[in-house]
DOBARO-691467 format. One record per residue: x, y negated, z of N, C-alpha, C, O, CB in turn; residue in one letter. Coordinates in pm, whole numbers, plus 50000, padded with zeros to 5 digits. Atoms other than C-alpha are relative to their C-alpha. Glycine has a CB too. Layout:
XYZXYZXYZXYZXYZa ...
***
This chain:
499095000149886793969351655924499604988650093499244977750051501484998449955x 500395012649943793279331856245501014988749984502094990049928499725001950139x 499225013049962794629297156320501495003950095502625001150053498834989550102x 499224996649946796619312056614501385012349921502595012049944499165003150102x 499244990850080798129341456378500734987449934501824983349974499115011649895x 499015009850119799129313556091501174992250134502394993850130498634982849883x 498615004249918801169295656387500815007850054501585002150131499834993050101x 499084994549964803099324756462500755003849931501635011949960499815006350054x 499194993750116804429327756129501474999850009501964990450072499674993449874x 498215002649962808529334056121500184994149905499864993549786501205011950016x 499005013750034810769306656124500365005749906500535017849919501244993950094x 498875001950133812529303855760500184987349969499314979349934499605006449859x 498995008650011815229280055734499944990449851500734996049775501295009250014x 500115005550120814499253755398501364997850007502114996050103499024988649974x 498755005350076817349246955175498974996149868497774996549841501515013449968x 500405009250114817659228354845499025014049909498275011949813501724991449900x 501124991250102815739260254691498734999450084498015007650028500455018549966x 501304998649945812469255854936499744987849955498534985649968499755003150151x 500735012350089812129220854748499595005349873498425002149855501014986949966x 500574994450098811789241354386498885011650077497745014250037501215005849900x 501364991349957809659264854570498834993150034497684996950010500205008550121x 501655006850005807259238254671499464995349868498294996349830499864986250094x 500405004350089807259224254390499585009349858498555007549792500844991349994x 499884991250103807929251854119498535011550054497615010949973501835007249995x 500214988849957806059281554302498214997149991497455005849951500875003350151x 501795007650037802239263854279499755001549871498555001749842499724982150022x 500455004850157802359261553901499545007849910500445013449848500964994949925x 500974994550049799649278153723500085001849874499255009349822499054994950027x 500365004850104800549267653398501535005749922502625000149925499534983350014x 498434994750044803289291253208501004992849854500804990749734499715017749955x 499085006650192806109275952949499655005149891499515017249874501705003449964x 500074998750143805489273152607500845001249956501514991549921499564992849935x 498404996650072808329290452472499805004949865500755011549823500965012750083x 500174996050124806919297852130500964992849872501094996849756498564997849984x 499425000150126809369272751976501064997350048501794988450004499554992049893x 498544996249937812229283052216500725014149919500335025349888499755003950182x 499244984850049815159303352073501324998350076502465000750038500345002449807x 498384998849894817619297752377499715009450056500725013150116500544988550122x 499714987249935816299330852529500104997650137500645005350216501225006549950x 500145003749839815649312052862498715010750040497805013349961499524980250033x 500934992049948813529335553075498404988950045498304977450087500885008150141x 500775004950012810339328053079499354998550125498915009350164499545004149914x 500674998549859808749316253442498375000849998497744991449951500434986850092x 501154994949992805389332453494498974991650090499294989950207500215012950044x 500815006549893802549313053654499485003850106499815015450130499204996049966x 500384990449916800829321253937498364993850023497904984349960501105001350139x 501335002150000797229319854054500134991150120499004992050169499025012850006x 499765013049879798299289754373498894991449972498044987850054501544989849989x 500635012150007796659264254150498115000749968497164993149948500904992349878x 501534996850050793469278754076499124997850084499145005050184499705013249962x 501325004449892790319262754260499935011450084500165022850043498344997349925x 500314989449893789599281854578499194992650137498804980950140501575007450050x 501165011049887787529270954908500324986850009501304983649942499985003650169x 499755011649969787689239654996500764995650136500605000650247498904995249988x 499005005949900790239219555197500314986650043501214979849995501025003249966x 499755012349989789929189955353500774998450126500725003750236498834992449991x 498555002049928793139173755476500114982550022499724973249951501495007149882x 500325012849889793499143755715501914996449957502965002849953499345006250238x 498495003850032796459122355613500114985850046499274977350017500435001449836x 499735012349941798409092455825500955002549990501345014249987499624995150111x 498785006049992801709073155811499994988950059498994984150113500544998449893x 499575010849943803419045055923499694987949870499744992749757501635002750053x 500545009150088802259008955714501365004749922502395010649954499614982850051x 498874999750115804079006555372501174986449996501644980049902499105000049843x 499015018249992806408973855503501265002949924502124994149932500684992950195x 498924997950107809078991555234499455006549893498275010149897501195007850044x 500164992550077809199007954938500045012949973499515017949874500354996849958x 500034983649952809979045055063499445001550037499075011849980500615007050062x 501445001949884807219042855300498774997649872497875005949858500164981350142x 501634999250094804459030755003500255013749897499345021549868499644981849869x 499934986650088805949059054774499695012050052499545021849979501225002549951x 499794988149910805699083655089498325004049930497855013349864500324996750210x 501665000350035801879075855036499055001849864498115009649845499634987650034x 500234998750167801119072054674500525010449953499995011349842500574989449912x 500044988350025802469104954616499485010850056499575021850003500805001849988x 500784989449910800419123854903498914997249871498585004949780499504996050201x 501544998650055797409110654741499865002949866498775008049838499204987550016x 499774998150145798259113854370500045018049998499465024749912501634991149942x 500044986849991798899149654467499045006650038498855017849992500755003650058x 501114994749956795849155154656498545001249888497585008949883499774991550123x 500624999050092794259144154361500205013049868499385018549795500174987649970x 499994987350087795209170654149499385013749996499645021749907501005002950001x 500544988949928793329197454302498554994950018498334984550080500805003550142x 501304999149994789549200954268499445002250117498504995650161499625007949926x 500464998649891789249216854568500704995550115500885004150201499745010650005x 499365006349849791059193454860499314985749985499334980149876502044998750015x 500495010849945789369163554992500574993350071500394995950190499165001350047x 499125007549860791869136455167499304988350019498824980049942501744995449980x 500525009149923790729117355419501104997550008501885006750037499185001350105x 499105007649939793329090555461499704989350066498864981450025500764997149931x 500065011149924793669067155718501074993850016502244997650014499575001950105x 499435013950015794599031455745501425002650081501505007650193498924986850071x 498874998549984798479030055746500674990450138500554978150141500494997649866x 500145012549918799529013856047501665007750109502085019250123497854997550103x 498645000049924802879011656271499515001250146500274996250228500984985649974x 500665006049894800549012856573500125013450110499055017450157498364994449953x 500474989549909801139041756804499245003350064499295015650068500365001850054x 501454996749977797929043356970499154996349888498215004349882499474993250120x 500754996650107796269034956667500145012249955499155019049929500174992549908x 499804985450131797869066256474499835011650131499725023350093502195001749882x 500664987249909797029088956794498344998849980497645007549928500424998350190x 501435001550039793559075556781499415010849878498495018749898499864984549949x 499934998450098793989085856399499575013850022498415017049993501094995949943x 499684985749993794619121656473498885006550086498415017650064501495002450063x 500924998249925792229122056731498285003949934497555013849945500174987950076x 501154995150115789219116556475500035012149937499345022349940499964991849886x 499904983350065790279141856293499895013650067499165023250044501285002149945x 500254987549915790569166456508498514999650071498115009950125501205001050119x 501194995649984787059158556596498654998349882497485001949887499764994050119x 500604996150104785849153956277500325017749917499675019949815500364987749917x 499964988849995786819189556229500685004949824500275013749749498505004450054x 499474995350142789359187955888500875013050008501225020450100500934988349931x 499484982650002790919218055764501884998750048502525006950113499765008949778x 498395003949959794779203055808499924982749954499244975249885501465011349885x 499735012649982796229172755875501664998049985502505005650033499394995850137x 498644996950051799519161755731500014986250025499234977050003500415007249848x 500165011349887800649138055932502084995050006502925003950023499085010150201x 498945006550031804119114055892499844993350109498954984850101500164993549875x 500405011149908804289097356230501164989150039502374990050058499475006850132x 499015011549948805639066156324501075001950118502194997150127499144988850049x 499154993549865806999081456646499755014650018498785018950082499524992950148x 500054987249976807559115856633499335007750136498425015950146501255002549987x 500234996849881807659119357001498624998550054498005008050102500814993850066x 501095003949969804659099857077498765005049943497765000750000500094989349990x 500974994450106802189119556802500415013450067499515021750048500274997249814x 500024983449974803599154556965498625003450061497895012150014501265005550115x 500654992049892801279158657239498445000149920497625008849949500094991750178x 501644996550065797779151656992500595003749883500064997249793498654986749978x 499904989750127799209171856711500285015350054500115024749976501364995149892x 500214991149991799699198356901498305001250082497865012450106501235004550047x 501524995949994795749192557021499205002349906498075006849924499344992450052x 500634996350150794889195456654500525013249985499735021049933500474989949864x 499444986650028797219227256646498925011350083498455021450031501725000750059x 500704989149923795209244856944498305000249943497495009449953500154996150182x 501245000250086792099231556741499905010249902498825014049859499864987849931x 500324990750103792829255856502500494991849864500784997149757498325004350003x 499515007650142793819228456249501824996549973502724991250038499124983150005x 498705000950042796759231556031500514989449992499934980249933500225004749902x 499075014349979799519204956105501205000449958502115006450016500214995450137x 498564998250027802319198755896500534981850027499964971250002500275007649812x 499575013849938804679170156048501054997149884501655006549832500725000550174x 499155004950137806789149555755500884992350052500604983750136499234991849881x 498475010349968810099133255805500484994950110501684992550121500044988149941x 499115003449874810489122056148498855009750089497625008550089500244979850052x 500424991449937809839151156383499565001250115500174994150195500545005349993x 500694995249885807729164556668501325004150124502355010350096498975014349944x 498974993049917809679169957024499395012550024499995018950110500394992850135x 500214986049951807819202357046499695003649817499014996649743498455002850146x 499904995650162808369223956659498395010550033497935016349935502005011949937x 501144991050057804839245256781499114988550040498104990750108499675016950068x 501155008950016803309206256744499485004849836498295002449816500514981850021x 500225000550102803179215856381500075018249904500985026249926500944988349971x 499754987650085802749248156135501334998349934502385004249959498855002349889x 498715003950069805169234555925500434985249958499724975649929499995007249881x 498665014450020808019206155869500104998049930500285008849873501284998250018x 499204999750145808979193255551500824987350054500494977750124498964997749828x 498725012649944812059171255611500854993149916500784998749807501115005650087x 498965008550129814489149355394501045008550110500835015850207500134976049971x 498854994749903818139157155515501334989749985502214988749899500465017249954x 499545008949974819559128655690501575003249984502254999149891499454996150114x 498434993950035823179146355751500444998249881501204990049831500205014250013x 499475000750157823229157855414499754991549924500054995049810499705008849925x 499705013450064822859125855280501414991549994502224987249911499134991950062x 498515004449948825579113155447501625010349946502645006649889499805001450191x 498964987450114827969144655312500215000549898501235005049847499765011849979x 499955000450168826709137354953501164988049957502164987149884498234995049928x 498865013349988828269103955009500804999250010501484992749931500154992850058x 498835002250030830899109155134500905007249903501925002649853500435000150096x 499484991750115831759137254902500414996549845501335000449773499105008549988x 499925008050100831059115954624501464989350032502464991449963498484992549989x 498325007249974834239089354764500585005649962501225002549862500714997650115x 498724996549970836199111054821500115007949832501265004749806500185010450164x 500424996750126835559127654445500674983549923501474983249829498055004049998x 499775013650134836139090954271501594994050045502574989749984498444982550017x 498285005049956839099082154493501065006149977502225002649953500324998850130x 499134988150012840409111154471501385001550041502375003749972500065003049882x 499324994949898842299115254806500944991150021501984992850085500475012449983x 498625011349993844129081454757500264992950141499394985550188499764986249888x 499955004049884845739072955087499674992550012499644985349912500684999650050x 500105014949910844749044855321498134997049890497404987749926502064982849951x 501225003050093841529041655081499634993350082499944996350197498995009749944x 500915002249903839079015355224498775004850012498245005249901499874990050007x 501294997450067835679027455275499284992950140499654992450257499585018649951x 500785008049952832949006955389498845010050052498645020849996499674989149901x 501354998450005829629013655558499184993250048499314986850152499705008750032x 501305007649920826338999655601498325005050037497255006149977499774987949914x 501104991249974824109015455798498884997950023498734985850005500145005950075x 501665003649967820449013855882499984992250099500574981550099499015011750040x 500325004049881819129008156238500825013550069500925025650048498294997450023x 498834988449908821629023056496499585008450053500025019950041500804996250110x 500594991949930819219034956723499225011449942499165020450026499354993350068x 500224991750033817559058056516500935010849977502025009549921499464996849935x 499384991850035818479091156519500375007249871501185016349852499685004650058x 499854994250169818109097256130501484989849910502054993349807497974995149893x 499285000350006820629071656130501425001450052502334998949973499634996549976x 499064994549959823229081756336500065012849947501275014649966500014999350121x 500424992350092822409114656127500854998949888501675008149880498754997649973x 499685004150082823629099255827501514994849971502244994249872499194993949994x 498585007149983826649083055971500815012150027501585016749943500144987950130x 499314978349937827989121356163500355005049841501525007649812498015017450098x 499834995850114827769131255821501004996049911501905003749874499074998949954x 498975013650083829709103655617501095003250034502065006049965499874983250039x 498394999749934832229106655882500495010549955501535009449889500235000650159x 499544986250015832509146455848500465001749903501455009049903499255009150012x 499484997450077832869143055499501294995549917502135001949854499285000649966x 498505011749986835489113555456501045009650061502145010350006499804983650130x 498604999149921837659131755707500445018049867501555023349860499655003750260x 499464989550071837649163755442501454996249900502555001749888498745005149913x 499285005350067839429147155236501154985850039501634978349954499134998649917x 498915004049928841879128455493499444979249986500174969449991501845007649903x 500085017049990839639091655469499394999050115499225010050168499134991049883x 501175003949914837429077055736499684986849987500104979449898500205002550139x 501065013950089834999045755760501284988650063501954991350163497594995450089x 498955008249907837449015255846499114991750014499324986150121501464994149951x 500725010149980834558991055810498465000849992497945003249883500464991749923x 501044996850021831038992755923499194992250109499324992450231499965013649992x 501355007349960827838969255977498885009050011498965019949953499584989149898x 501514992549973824218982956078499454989949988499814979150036499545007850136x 500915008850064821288967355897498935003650085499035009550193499775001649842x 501004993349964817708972255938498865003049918497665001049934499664995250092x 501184994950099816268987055636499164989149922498324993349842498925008350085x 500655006550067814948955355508500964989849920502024986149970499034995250080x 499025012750062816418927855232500714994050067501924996250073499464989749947x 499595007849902816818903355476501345006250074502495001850080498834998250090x 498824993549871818988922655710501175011549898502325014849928498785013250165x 498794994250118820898942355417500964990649980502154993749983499445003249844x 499415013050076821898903755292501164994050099502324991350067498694987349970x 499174999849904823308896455612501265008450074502415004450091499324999050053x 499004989750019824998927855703500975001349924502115002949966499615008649981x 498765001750077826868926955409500814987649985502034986549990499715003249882x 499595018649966827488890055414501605004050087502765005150047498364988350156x 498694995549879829738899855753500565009950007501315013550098499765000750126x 498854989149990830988929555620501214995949888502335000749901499325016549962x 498935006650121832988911255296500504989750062501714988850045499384994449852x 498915008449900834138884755522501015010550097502235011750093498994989450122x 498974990349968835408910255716501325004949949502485001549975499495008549999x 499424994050099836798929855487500384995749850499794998649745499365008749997x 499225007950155838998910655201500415009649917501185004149838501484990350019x 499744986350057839588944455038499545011250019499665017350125500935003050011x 500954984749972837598974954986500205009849903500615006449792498344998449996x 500314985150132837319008654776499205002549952499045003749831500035012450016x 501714994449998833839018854842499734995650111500434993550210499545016749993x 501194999049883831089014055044498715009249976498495014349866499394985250022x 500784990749997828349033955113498904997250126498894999650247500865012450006x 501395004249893824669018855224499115007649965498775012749859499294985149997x 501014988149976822259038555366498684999249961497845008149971499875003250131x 501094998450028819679026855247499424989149859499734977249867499394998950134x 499965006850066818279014354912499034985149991499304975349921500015007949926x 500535012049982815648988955008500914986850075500714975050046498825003650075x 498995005649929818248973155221501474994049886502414986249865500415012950115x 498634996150133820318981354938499944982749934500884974749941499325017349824x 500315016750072818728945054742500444990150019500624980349947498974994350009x 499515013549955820018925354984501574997550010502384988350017499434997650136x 498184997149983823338938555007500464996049865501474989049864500585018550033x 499165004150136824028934154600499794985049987500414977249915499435008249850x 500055016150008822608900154676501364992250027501964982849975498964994750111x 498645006549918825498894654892500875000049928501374989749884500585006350119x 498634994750131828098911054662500214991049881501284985649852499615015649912x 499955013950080826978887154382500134989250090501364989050083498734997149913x 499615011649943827318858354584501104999350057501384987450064499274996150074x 499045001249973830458864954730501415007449888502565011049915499755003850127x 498825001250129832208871054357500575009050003501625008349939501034990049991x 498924990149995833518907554457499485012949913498335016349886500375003950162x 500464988950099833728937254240501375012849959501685019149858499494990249842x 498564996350019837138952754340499575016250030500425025050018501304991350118x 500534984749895834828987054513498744999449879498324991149798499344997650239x 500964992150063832249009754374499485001250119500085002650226500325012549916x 501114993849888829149016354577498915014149985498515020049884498994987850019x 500744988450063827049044354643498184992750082498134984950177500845020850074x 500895007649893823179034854760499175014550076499805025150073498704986749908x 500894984149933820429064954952498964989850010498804977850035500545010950182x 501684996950013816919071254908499795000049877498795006249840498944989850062x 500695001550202816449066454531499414987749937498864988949827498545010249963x 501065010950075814859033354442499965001049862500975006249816500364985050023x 499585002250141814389028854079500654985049933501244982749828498755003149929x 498805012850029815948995154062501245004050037502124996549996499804986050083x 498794997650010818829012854166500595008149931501765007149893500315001550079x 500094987950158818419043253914500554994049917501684996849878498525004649921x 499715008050115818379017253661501284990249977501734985549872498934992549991x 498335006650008821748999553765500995011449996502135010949949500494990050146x 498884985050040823379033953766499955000649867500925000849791499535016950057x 499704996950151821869038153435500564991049911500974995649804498915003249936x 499785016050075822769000553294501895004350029502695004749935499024979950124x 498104995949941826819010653473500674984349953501614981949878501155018349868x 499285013250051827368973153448499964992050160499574980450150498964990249848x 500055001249868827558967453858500655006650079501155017150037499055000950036x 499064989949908829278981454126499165008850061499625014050163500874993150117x 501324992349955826339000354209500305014249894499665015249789498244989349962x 500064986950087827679038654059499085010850038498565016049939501295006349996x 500894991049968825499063754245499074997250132499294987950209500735011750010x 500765002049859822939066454530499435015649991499195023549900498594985450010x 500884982549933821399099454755498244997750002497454988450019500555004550229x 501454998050029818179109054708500115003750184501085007650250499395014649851x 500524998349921816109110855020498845000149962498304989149974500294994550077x 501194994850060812969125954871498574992850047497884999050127499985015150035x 501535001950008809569104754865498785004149983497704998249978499824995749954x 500664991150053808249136354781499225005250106498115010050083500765008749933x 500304996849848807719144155174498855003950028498655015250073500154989950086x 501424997649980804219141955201499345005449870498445013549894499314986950045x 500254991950071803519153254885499955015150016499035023250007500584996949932x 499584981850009804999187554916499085003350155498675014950161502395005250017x 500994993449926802789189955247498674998549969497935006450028500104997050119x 501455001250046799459179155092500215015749907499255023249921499564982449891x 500214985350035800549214754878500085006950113499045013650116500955006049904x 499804991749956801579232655150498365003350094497805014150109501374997750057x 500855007749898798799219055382498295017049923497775027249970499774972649939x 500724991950065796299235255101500435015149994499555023750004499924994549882x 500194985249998798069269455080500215006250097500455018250086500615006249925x 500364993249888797899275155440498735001750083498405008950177500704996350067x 501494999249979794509267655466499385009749919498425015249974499344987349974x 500544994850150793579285855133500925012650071500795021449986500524990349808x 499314986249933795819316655353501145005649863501735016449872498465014950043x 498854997250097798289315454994501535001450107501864995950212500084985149873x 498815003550030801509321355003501194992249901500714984749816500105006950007x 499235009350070804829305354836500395016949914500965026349970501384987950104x 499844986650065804849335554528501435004350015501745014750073499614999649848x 498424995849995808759335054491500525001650105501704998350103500874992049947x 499284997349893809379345554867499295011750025498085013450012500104989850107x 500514990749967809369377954976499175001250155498755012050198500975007649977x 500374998949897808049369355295498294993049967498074985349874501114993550103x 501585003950030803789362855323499714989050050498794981750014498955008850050x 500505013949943803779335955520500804981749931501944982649886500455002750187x 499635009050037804469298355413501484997850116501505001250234498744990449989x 499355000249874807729289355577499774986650124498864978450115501465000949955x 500455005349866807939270655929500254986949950499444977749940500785004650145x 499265016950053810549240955785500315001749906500645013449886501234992550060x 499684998650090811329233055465500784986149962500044976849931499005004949938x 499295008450013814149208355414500764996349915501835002049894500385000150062x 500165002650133814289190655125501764995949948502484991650037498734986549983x 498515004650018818029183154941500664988249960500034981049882500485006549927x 499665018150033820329148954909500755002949911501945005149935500774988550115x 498915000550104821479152154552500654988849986500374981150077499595002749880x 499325008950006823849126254427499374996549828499635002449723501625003850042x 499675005050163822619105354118501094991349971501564981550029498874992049937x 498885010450070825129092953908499344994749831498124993149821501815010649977x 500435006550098824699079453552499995011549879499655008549764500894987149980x 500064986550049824969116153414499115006050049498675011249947501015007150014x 501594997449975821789128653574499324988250034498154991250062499705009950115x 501475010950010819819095853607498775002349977497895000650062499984991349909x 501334994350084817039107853387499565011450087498445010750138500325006149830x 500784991949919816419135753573498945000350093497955007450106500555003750045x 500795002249858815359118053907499444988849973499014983550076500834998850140x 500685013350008813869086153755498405005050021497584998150083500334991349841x 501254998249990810779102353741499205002650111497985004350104499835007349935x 500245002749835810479102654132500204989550060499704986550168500675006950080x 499505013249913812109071054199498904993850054497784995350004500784988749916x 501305013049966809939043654402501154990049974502374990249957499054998450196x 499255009949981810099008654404500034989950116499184986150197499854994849906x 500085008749866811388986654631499584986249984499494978850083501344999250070x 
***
């Protein structure tokens, strides 16, 4: 199929099942149920993973100055490694907007087969990802998005909203609808739209259940500015229920605060997954009870996809032939009852 055909493939909408489809739907390798007697159906492999032409895939992000950001990376390439036949060219991680156009630029004249591409500025990476698109080279855009959707074949996205929904769903679940509740928040960086995203959400779901935020600081994703933020949100606030920070690298600085200011009257929830925060869910000796996943998996799942749109595969478990357009990954809620599940994705911060 040409280049121009694969970009006309129809839009399909990801939900939390197009994350088991990236992940599940590749796997070559069928269960050993020989010393199963639960009568679980048995999932059939498929031929996805089996060597086929070769695919070399051009991969850039933004520097790793957190711990979601180096995990974004260390799982592209760990994944790329798995596959005999894909070759990643990665380039130097850098916050540099004309650097990471530059980036894209090589590539597209070094002539790779796709380029899976996480950009620091969505907006600013549109106009040379879609010159790699008219190149003929497959472009899937990861986590913060293109202003034009035919810059890229396909999207894979975390889901900022539904992060914020898990959260608040979770409150309102532990409080369980107790009037006047306080609930705290501490949000990222304002100006981003992934966090205002996050917050729309929070709010929407608080008000299901008759709460909303009474108290809320904006951080900026790093220790430092977590430590502070919260600092002036417990002075603030001499009484709380919950809070609910958006983010777990940020997250470090905020329990810094919490220990130092002797309080422990609220339960918190944290987002993104760290595994230092896994591990205080699992320890349940902190006010730290759950946090939202925001999937580090991002670039991963396009280093597969990247390969089976080059390789002209499909995703087996969809009845449709083409890979889909977006695929938008889901914000479960760990608590200390699935922990184990998601430790084995966590990064660290």
């Amino acid at each position: 199929m040409s280049a121009p055909l694969r970009r006309r493939a129809l839009a399909l909408a990801g939900t939390a099942a197009a994350l088991a489809l990236v992940v599940g739907c590749t796997s070559n390798t069928p269960q050993d149920t020989s010393g199963d007697s639960t009568g679980a159906a048995v999932v059939p492999g498929t031929e996805n993973d089996e060597p086929g032409d070769k695919v070399t895939i051009g991969f850039s992000a933004p520097a790793a100055d957190h711990g979601w950001m180096g995990a974004i990376t260390k799982s592209a390439v760990a994944e790329a490694g798995k596959y005999s036949d894909v070759e990643l060219v990665q380039a130097e991680a850098t916050n540099d907007v004309n650097l990471q156009i530059s980036q894209i630029e090589q590539f597209i004249n070094d002539g790779v087969d796709a380029i899976v591409l996480l950009p620091f500025d969505g907006a600013a990476l549109t106009e040379v990802a879609t010159q790699a698109m008219e190149a003929g080279i497959v472009v899937i855009n990861v986590d913060r998005e293109f202003d034009d959707p035919n810059a890229a074949r396909t999207t894979v996205l975390g889901d900022n909203y539904g992060m914020g929904v898990s959260a608040g769903h979770y409150i309102c679940e532990q409080l369980g609808g107790t009037a006047g509740a306080k609930v705290a928040e501490i949000a990222g960086i304002d100006s981003l739209p992934l966090t205002q995203d996050r917050s729309r959400g929070f709010s929407d779901a608080l008000a299901d259940c008759g709460l909303e935020v009474s108290n809320r600081v904006a951080a900026d994703f790093t220790v430092q500015g977590g430590e502070a933020a919260a600092a002036n949100l417990l002075q603030a606030a001499p009484e709380l229920d919950a809070i609910w920070n958006h983010d777990d690298d940020q997250g470090v600085g905020v329990m810094a605060a919490i220990e130092n200011a002797g309080r422990d009257e609220f339960f918190m929830v944290g987002g993104a997954g760290s595994k230092n925060v896994m591990d205080a869910i699992k320890a349940d000796n902190s006010v730290l009870k759950a946090t939202v996943i925001y999937p580090s998996t991002q670039a991963a799942d396009g280093i597969k996809l990247a390969r089976l749109l080059v390789q002209q595969k499909a995703m087996s478990d969809l009845v449709e032939v083409e890979v889909p357009r977006t695929v938008q990954l889901f914000a479960p809620v760990v608590t200390k009852d699935n922990v184990d599940q998601y430790l084995p994705t966590a990064f660290e911060s």
